[in-house]
Residue, then its C-alpha position, 0 to 999 in steps of 0.5 A: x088185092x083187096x082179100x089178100x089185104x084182108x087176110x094178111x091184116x088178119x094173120x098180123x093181129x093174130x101173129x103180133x099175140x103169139x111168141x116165135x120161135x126165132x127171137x131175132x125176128x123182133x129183136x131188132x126189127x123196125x117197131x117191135x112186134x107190129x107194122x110201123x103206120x102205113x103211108x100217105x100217097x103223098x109220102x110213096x110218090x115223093x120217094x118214087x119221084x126221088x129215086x126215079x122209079x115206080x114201086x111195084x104195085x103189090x109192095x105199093x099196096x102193102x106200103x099203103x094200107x097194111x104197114x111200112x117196116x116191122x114184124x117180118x122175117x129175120x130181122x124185120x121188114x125195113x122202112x121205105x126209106x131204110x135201104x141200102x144204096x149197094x155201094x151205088x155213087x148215086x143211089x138215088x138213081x139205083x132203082x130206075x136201073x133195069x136189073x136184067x135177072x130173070x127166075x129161069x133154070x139158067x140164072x146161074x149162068x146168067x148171073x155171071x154174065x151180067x156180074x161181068x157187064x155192070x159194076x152193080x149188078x144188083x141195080x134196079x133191086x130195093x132192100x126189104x129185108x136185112x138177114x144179117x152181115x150182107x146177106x139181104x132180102x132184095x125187092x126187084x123194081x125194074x126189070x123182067x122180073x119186076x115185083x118179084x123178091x129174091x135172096x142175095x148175098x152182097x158180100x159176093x158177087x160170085x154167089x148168084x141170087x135165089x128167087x123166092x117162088x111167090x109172084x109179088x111182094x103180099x104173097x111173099x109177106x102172107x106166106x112167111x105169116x103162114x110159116x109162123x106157129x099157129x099158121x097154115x103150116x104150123x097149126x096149134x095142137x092142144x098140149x097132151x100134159x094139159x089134156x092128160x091132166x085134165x082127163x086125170x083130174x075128172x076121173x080119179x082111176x087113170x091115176x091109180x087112185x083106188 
């Protein structure tokens, strides 16, 4: 992981410099326009040890050697211990559940199934993101689809989650960096009322002057 880690560091500083087309993505995210400091070991393990669950490695990795909350999608990344207990009675066992969705063609389907077989069928899942009212971006802890993020609405239940397609947390991270202008995706292209003006100003015939 050590090159994604490096990639990602590097599309950070180059993204916390440059403005984004959506102010809310700062506005009220945790520390602004960059990452809150990274956590010890200490600190990962005594939450895990809480709440009886082993993060998954790649959100782990990011935790620890990139940063804990901030810039990020809509309003931010949250802080490891920012998350919400989904209405859980002891939320301090919410992420040793198994969340038994799988990203299959039948998810759909599945889901009403399993919002039928448990009063929380999001058990088993970590808030990474909040994207505004009680729509969230949900980290799966345990599970088949372990390690993997999905889109939920909490607000209803009847609405069945929409799995992001990347396969673990840094991959999900780089690719909204990559999204952002300047990006892989949104490449910087010179100002044509910079290039014309300059042209115009070395030669004086492209305005007509005699």
């Amino acid at each position: 992981m050590d090159d994604i880690v490096a990639r990602i560091r590097a599309k950070l500083a180059a993204a916390c410099t440059e403005p984004v087309p959506r102010p809310r993505t700062f506005v009220r995210a945790p520390g602004g326009q960059r990452l809150g400091a990274p956590l010890s070991e200490e600190r990962v393990v005594a939450y895990e040890t809480a709440h009886g669950a082993r993060l998954p490695r790649s959100y782990r990795t990011f935790l620890r050697e990139i940063g804990n909350g901030g810039i990020g999608p809509d309003y931010g990344l949250l802080p490891l211990t920012r998350w919400s207990a989904h209405d859980i009675p002891d939320p301090s066992q919410q992420l040793g559940h198994v969340f038994a969705l799988e990203p299959t063609d039948s998810v759909a389907a599945d889901w009403a199934r399993l919002c039928d077989a448990q009063k929380n069928p999001y058990a088993g899942t970590h808030t990474v993101v909040h994207r505004g009212c009680l729509e969230m971006t949900l980290l799966v802890v345990s599970g088949p689809a372990r390690g993997r993020l999905l889109d939920a609405n909490l607000g209803d239940l009847t609405i069945a989650p929409v799995f992001h397609p990347q396969p673990h947390f840094l991959t999900w991270y780089e690719h909204w960096l990559d999204t952002l202008p300047g990006g892989p995706a949104h490449p910087r292209l010179p100002r044509p009322e910079t290039r014309t003006f300059r042209r115009a100003h070395r030669h004086p015939d492209h305005l007509g002057i005699p």
